[in-house]
C-alpha positions as CSV (number, residue, x, y, z in Angstrom):
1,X,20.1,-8.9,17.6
2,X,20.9,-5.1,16.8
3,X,18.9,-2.8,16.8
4,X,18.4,-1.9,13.4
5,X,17.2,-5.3,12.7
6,X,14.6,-5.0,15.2
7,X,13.8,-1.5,14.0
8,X,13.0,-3.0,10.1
9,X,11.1,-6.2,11.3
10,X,9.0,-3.8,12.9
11,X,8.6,-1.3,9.9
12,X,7.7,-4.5,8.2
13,X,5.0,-5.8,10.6
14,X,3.7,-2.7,11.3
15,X,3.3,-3.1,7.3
16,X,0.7,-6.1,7.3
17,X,-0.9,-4.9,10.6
18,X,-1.8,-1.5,9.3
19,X,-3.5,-3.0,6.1
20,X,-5.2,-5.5,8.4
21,X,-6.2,-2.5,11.0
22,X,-7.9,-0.7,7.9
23,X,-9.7,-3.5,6.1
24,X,-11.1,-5.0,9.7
25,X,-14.3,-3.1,8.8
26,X,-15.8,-3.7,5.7
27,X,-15.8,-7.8,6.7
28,X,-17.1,-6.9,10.2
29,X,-19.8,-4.9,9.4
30,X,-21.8,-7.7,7.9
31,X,-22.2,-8.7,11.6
32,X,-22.8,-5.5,13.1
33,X,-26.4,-4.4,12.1
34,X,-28.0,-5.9,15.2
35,X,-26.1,-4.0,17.7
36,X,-27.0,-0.8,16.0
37,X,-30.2,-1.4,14.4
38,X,-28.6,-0.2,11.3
39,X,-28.6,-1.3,8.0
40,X,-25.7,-2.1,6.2
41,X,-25.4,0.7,3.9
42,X,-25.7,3.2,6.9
43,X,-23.4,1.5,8.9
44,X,-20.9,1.3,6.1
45,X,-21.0,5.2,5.7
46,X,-20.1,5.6,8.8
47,X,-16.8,4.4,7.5
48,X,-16.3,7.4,5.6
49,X,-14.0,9.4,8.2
50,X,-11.7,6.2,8.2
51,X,-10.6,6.2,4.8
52,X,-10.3,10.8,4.8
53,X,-8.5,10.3,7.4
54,X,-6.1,7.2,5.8
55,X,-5.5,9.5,2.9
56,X,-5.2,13.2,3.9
57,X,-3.3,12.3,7.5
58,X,-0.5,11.3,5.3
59,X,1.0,14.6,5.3
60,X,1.4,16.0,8.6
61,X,2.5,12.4,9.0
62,X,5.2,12.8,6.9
63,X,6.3,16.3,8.3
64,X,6.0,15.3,11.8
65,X,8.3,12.0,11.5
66,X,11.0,14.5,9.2
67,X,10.8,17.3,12.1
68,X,10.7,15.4,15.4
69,X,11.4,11.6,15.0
70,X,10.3,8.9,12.9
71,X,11.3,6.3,15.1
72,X,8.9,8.2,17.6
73,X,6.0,8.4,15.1
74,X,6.3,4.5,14.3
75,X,5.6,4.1,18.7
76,X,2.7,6.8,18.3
77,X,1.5,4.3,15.1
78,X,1.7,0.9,17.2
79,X,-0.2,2.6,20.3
80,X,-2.7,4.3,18.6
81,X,-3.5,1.9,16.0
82,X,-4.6,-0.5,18.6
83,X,-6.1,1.7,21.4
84,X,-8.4,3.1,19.0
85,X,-8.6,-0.5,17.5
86,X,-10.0,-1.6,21.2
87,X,-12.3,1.4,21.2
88,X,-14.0,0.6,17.9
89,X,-14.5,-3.0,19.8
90,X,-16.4,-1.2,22.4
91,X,-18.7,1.1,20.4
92,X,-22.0,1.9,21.2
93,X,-23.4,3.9,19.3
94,X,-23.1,5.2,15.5
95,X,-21.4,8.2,16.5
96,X,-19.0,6.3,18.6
97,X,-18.1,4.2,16.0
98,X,-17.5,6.3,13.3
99,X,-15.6,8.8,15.4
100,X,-13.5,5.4,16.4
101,X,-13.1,4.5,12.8
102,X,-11.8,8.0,11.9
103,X,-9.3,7.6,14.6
104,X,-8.3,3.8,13.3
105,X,-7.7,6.1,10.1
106,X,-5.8,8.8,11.6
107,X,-3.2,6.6,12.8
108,X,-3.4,4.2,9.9
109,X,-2.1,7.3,7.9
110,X,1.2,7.5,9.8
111,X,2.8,4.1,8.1
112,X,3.6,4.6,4.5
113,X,5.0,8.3,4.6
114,X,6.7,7.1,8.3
115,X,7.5,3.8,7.7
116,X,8.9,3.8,4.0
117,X,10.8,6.7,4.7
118,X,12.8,5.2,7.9
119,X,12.5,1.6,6.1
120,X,14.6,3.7,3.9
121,X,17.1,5.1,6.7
122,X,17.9,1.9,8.1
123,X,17.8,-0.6,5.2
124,X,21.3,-1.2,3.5
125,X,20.1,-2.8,0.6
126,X,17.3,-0.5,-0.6
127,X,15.4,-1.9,-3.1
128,X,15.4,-5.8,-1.9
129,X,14.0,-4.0,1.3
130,X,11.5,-2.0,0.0
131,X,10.1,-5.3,-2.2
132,X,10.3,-7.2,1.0
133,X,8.3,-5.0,3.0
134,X,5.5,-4.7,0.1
135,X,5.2,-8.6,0.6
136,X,4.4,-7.6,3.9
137,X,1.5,-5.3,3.3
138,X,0.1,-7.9,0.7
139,X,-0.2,-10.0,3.8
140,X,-1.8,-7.6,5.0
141,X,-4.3,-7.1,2.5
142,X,-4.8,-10.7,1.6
143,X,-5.6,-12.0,5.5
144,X,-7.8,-9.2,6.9
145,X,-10.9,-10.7,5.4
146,X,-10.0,-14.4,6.9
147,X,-9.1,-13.3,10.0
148,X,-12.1,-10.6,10.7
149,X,-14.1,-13.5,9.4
150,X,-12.4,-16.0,12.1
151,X,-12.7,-13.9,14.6
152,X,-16.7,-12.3,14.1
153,X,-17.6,-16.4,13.4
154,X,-15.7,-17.6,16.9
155,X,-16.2,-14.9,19.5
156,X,-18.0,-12.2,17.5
157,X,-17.6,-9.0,15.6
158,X,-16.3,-7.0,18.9
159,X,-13.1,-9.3,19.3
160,X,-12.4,-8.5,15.6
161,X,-11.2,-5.0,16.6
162,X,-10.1,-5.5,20.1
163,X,-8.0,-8.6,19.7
164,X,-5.6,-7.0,16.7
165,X,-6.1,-3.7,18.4
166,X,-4.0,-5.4,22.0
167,X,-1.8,-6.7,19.2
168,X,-0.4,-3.9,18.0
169,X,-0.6,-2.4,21.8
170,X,2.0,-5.2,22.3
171,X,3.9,-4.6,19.7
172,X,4.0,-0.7,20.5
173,X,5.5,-2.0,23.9
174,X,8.0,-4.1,22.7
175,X,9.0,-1.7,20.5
176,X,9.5,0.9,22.8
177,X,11.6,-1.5,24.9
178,X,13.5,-2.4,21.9
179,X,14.6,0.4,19.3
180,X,16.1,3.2,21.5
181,X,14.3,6.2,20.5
182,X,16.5,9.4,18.1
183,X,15.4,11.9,16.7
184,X,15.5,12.1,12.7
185,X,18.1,14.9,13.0
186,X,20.0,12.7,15.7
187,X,19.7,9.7,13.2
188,X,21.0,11.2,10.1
189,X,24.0,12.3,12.4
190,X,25.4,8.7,12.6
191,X,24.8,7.9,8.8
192,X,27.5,8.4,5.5
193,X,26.6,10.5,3.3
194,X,25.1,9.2,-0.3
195,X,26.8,10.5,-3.2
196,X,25.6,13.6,-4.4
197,X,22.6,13.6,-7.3
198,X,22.3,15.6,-10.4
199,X,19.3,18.1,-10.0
200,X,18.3,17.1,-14.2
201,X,18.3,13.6,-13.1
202,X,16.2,14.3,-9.9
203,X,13.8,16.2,-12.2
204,X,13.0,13.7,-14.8
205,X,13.1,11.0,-12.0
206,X,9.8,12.4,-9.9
207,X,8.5,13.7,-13.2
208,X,8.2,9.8,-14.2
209,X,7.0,9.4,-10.7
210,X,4.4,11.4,-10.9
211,X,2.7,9.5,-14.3
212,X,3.5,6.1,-12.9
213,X,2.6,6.4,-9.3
214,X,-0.8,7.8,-10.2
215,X,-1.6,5.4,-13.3
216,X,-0.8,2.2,-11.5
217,X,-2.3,2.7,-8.5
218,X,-5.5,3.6,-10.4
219,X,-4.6,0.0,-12.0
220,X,-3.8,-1.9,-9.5
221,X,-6.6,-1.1,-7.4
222,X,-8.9,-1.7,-10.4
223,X,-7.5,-5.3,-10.4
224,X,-8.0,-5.8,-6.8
225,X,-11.3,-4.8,-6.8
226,X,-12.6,-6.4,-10.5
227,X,-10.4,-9.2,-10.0
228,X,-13.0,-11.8,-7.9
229,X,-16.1,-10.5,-10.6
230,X,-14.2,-11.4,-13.3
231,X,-13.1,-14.7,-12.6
232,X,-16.6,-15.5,-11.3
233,X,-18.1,-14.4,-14.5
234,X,-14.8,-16.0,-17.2
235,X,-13.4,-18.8,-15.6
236,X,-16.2,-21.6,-15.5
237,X,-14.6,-23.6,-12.6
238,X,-14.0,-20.5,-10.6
239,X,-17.4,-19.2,-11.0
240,X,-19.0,-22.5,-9.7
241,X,-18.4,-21.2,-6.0
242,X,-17.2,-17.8,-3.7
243,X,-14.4,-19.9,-2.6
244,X,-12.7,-21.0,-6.0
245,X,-12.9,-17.2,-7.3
246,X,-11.5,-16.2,-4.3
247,X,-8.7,-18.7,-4.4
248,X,-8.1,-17.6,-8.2
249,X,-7.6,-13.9,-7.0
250,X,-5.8,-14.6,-4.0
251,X,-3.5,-16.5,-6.2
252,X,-3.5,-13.3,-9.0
253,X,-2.1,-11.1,-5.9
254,X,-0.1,-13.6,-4.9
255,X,1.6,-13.2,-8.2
256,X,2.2,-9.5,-7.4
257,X,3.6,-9.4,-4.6
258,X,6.4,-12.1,-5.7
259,X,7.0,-9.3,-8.4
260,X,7.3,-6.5,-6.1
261,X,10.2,-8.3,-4.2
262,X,11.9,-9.1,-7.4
263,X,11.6,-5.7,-8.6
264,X,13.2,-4.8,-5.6
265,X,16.5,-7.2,-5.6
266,X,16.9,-6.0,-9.3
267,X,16.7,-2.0,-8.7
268,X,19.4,-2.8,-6.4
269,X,21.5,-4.6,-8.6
270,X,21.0,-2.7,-12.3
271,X,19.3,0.2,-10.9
272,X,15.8,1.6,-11.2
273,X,15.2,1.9,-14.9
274,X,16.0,-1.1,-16.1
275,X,13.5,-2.8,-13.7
276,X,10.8,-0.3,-14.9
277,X,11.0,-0.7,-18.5
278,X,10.2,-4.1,-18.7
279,X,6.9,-3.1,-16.0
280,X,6.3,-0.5,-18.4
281,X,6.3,-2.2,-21.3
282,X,4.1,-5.3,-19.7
283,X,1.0,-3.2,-18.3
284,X,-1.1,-1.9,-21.4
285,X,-0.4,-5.6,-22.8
286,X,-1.8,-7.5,-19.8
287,X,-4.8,-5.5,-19.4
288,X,-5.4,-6.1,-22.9
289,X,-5.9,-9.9,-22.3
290,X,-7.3,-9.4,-19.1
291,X,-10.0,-6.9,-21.3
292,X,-10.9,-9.7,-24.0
293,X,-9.6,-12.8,-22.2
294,X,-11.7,-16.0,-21.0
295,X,-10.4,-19.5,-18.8
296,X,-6.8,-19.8,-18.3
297,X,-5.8,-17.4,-20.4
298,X,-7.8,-15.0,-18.2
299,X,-5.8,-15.9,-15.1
300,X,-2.9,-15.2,-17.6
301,X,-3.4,-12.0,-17.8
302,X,-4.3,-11.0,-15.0
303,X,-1.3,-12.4,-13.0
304,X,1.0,-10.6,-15.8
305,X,-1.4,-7.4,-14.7
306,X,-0.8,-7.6,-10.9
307,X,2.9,-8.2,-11.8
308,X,3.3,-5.3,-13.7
309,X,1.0,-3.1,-11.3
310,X,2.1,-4.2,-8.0
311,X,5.9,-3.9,-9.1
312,X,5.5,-0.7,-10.4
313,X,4.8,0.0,-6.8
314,X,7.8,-0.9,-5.3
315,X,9.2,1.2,-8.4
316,X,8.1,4.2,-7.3
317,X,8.8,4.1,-3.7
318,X,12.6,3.1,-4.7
319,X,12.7,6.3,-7.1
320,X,11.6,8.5,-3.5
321,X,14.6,6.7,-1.8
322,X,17.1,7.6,-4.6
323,X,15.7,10.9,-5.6
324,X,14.7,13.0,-2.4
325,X,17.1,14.1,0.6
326,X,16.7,12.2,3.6
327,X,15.3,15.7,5.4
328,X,12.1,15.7,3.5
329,X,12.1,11.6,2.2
330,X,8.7,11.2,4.6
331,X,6.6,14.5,3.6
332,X,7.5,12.9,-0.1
333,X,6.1,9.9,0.4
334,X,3.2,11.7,1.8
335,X,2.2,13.3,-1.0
336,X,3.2,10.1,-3.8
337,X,0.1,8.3,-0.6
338,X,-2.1,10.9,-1.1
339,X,-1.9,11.1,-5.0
340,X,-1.9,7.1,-4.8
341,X,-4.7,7.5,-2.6
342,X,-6.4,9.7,-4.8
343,X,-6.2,7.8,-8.2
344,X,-7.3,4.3,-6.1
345,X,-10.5,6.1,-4.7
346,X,-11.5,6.8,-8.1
347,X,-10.9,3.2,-9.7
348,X,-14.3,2.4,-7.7
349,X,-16.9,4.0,-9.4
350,X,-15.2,3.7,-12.8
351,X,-15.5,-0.2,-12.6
352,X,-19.3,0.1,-11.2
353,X,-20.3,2.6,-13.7
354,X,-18.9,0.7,-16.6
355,X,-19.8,-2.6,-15.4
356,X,-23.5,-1.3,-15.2
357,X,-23.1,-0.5,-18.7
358,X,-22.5,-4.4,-19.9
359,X,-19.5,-5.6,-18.3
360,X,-15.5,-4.8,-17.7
361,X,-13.9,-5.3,-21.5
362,X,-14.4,-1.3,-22.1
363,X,-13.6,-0.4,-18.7
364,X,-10.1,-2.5,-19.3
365,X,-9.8,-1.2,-22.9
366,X,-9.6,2.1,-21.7
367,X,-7.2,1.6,-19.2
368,X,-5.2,-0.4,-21.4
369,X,-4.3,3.0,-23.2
370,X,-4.1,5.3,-20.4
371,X,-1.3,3.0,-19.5
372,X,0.9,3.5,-22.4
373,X,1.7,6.5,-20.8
374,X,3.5,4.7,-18.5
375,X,5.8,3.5,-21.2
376,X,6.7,7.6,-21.5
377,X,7.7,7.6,-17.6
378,X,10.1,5.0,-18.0
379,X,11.9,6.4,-21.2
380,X,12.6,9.3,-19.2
381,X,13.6,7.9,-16.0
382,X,17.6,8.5,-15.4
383,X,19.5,5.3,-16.6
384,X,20.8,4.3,-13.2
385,X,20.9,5.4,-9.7
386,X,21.6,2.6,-6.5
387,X,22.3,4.5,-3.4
388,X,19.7,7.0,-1.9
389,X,19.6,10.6,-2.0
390,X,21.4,12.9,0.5
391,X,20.8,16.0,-1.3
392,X,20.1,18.2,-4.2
393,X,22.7,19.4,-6.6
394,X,22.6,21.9,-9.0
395,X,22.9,20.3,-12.8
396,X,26.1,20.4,-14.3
């Protein structure tokens, strides 16, 4: 096998195992009070550096892997991930824990503006390998909980952390052993150059960018979050036990992620507009239903919500890939994280606040026509673009 195919199966593990390395916690920690003698609101605070650290680490991230070596940053990922991984295992205090969380964060934070933007270098089919490594991270998020829960329940909530955390030790091993290490200035040696992009198009491309990425990751986080609540309290066969709403929302992100990879094949095929529009046009509608809708119909539109959402995703990491020279692709995708990042932290207490206040319909009524805005992004978006971006050009 090549070595660029082991280099992209790795960017796509690393994927799942970096979602799973962040969302270890927040299951664990309902087995942890004992050993601290700490309730579980304190100890989830403690949490706090963890996800600072996911979100603003992004950047230098991104700088580092564009000025020394991505493929180097994706070994420093895989190592440090899972030592500090093991160290959270072997906390003993609160300030050891939290000080190990913040470093599970710090390293976390080195994926997406890493990963995408090498996934990126090496992939020759951009968009169908974008999609495919979003299935990945869904993975990700979808089996943290399980296996946490596995783990805590068999051998307790220590083994939780240490036995991914020597995973991804492993991995960093293997990978070491099997992706010959370059530079990114090295790498971008051996590589064709892309055909040149108009600076207009590049323009209106990351201006749509900029409304999408931050509207639907406010979205699709809401959805992730509400998703479980609402088919508890709509869906009368659901809400009869934990285990059939969380079947019902696994299968709702399930539906996502199938769009993201789809999304992806057909950006590659018609280019990236004409697999927005359609995303765009699907968003404010499905939260509509999702606002007013009961039963089946319920899991209707929710399912069209995460498809719209979650593809939307993998929308905006193609535009990066076909709109930004390869010399600064990973401090972009840094900053569309952190913006992400941003816009997700806030969909939290907008659901709480307005579910306090008698439910979710307004809460999805509003959002229903911030997202129209979308619709705007995508009329602007450049009709079609398929290879990614070498450099800037001035507009003719």
């Amino acid at each position: 096998m090549s070595a660029n195919r082991h280099l992209i199966r790795f960017i796509n593990i690393g994927h799942t195992l970096d979602h799973v390395a962040v969302l270890i916690f927040p299951t664990a920690v309902l087995a942890m009070g004992p050993a601290f003698g700490l309730d579980y609101g304190t100890l989830l605070a403690l949490s706090f550096g963890l996800v600072l650290a996911f979100g603003l680490g992004s950047i230098p991230a991104g700088w580092l892997g564009d000025r020394w070596s991505r493929r180097g940053m994706m070994a420093v990922f895989f190592i440090g991930m899972g030592l500090s991984l093991v160290l959270t295992g072997f906390a003993t205090s609160p300030w050891m824990l939290a000080g190990a969380l913040t470093l599970v964060g710090v390293f976390g934070s080195i994926y997406h503006p890493v990963g995408t933007a090498l996934l990126v270098e090496s992939a020759d089919r951009v968009g169908r390998a974008i999609g495919t490594n979003a299935v990945f991270g869904n993975a990700g998020i979808a089996g943290a909980a399980v296996m946490t829960g596995a783990l805590t329940a068999a051998f307790g909530w220590r083994a939780a952390f240490i036995v991914p955390g020597l995973i991804c030790v492993g991995l960093g091993l293997a990978y070491l052993k099997l992706v010959p290490f370059a530079t990114t200035a090295e790498s971008a040696k051996g590589r064709p150059p892309g055909p040149p992009i108009n600076r207009t198009d590049a323009i209106r491309a990351l201006s749509a960018l900029a409304i999408t990425s931050i509207v639907t990751s406010f979205a699709a986080h809401a959805l992730m979050f509400a998703a479980p609540k609402l088919i508890e309290e709509r869906v009368v066969w659901a809400g009869q036990s934990v285990f059939w709403a969380g079947a019902a929302a696994t299968f709702v992100l399930a539906c996502g992620a199938i769009a993201q990879y789809s999304v992806g094949r057909t950006t590659d095929r018609y280019g990236v507009r004409l697999a927005f529009i359609p995303l765009a046009l699907g968003l404010a509608p499905a939260i509509f239903i999702t606002a007013f809708a009961s039963g089946p119909m319920l899991l209707l539109g929710l399912a069209l919500f995460a498809m719209a959402s979650f593809g939307q995703v993998t929308v905006n990491d193609t535009i990066i890939a076909r709109y930004t020279p390869d010399a600064w692709r990973g401090r972009a995708y840094a900053v569309r994280y952190l913006a992400a990042f941003g816009a997700s932290s806030a969909a939290i207490p907008y659901l709480a606040g307005f579910h306090d206040q008698g439910g979710f319909q307004a809460a999805f009524h509003l959002m229903a026509m911030v997202a129209l805005v979308v619709i705007v992004a995508a009329i602007i978006m450049p009709a079609r673009r398929t290879d990614p971006a070498p450099a800037l050009q001035p507009a003719e």
